[in-house]
C-alpha positions in Angstrom: 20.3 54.6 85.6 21.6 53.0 88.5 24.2 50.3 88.2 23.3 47.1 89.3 25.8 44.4 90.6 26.4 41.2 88.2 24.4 38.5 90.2 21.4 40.6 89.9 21.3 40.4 86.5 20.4 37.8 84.0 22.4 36.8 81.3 20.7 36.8 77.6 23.6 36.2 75.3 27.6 36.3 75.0 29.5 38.9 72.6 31.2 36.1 70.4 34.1 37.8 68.1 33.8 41.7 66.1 32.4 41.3 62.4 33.2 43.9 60.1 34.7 47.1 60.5 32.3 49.5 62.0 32.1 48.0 65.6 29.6 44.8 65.2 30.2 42.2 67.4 28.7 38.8 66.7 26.4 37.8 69.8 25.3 33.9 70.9 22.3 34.4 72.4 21.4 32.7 75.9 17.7 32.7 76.2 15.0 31.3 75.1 13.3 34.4 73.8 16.0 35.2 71.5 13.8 37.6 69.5 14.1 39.8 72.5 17.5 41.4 71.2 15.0 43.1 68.9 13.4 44.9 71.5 16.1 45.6 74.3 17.5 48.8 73.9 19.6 48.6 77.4 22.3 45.4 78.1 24.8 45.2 80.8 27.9 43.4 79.4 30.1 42.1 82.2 32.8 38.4 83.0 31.0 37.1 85.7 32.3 40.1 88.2 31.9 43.3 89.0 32.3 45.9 87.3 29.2 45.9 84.7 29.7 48.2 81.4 26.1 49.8 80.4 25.4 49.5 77.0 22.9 50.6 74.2 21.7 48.7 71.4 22.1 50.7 68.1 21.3 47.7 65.8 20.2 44.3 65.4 20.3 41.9 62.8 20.0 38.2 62.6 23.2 36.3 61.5 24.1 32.6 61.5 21.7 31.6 64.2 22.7 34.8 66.4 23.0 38.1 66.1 25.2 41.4 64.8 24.7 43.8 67.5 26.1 47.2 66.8 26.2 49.0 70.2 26.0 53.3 70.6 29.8 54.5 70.9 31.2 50.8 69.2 32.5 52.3 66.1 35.5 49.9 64.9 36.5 46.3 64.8 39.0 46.8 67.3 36.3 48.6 69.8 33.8 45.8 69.5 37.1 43.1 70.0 37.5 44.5 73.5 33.5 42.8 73.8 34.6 39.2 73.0 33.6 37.0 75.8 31.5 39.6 77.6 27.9 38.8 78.7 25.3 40.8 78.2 22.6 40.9 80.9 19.2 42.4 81.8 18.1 43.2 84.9 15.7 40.8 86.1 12.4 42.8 86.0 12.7 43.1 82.2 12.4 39.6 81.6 9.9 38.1 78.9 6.6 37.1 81.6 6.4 33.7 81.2 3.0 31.4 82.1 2.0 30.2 85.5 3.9 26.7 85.0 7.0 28.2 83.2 10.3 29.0 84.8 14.0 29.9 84.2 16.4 27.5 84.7 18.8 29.9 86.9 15.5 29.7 89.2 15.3 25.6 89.0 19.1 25.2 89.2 20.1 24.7 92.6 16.9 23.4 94.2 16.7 20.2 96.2 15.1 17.5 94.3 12.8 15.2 96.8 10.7 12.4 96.0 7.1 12.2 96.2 7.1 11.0 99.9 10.0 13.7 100.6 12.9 11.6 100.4 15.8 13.8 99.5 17.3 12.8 96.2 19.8 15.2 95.5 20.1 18.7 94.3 19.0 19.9 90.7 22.4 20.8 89.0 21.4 21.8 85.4 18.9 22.6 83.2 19.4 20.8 79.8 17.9 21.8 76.8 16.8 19.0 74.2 14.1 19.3 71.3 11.2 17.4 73.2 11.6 18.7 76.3 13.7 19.8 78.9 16.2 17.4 81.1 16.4 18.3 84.8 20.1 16.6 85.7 19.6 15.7 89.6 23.4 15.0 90.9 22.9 13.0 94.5 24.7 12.8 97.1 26.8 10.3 96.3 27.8 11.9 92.6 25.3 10.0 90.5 23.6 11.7 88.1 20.0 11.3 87.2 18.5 12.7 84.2 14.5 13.6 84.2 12.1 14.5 81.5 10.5 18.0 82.5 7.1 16.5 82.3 4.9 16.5 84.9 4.8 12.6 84.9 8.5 12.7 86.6 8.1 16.5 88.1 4.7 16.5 89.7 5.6 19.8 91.7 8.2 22.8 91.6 7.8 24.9 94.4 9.9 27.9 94.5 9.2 29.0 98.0 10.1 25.9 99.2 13.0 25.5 97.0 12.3 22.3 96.1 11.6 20.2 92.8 9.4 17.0 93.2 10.7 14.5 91.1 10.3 10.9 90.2 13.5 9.0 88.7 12.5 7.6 85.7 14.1 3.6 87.2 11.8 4.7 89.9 9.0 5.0 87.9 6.8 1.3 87.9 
């Protein structure tokens, strides 16, 4: 197994604080396939730097909406403590395939927002998450923020390649 470098990994969850005695560490996932966890046997824990720890998945259980992870050669409390506030990562070619409209925010973050003419508007600075549907936050130039309903009413276009997001600000919209 070669070892990759952290940026070309994405993260799926954060190890959270040991539970128990026998090396499970409480894990928050980051995702939004969390049910993955049950089917990844190879995680990359790492802070954001270089270097990346390999790890493998022993067991999984669900537990207060995240998940005990016992990990091969965790075997005590004090063992899985030295995990708190590591992330655990995947490389990218083992993410979940999503559909032809559907993408990960770490690929949306980051892309200049334009109008439907091409005015530039700002960059696209976070994904939110929110129960109807995702918020696109679009910080401008000027330090405004502008939040948009990932509909395709307000974002008509998301083109990768480009990297750009078409967008319409909803006190745009008539």
């Amino acid at each position: 197994m070669s070892f990759p470098y952290w940026e070309s990994l994405v993260t799926i969850g954060k190890c959270v604080k040991p539970h128990g005695l026998k090396g499970e560490i409480g894990v928050k996932p980051i995702t939004d396939f969390p049910e993955r966890f049950e089917e990844t046997v190879h995680v990359f824990a790492h802070q954001s730097k270089d270097p990346v720890r390999p790890l493998e998945i022993e067991a999984v259980r669900s537990h207060s909406g995240g998940f005990l992870i016992k990990f091969k050669g965790v075997e005590s409390k004090d063992a899985a403590g030295k995990l708190r506030g590591f992330f655990l990562a995947v490389p990218e070619d083992e993410l979940v395939e999503l559909e032809e409209d559907e993408y990960w925010h770490w690929e949306l973050e980051g892309l200049k927002a334009v109008s439907p003419d091409g005015l530039e508007l700002g960059i696209l600075a976070e994904v939110i998450e929110s129960p109807a549907h995702d918020l696109y936050a679009i910080k401008t130039p000027d330090g405004k923020e502008h939040l948009v309903p990932a509909v395709r009413r307000y974002v008509p276009d998301i083109d990768l390649e480009a990297g750009i997001v078409v967008v319409i600000l909803p006190e745009m919209d008539d």
